[in-house]
N, C-alpha and C positions, 0 to 999 in steps of 0.2 A: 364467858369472857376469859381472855386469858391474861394469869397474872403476868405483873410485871417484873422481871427477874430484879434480886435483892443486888443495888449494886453497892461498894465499900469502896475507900480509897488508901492509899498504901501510906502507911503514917512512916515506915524508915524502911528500908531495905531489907531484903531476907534472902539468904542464899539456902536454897533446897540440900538438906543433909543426906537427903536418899530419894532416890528418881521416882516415887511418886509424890512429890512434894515441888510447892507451887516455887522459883525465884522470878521476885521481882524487887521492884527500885519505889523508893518513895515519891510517892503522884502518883503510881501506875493506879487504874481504875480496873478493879475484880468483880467479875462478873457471879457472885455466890449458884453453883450448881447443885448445894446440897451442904449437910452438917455431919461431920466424922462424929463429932463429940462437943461438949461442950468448948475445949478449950480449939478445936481443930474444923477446917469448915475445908468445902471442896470446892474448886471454882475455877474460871478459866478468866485469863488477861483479856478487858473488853478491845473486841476489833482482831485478835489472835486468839481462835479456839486451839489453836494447836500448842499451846502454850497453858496445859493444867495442871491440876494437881491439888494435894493439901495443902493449908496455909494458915497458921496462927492468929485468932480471931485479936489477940493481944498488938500484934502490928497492923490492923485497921479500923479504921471507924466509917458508919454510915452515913452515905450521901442522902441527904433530904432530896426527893424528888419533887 
């Protein structure tokens, strides 16, 4: 079975300080691809993969499925 990817939701805005880093807007829904680090996770905007990058686990919190 295949897991269900981890999704999070964008608790305030973040603008990416260097181009591998995720920007997005609060509401936006990330789609987690993976973990940099504790404080840093890797993921793409659900609905636009083209749109990834790293992103601060500190501006999201987890969507109960």
């Amino acid at each position: 079975t295949k897991l269900k990817p981890k999704r999070v939701k964008a608790l305030y805005n973040c603008v990416a300080d260097n181009p591998d880093e995720l920007t997005f807007s609060e509401g936006d829904v990330i789609i987690v691809d993976g973990e940099e680090d504790q404080e840093w996770w890797i993921g793409h905007i659900d609905g636009d993969p083209s749109r990834k990058g790293a992103f601060p686990v500190s501006f999201v919190h987890f969507i109960a499925d």
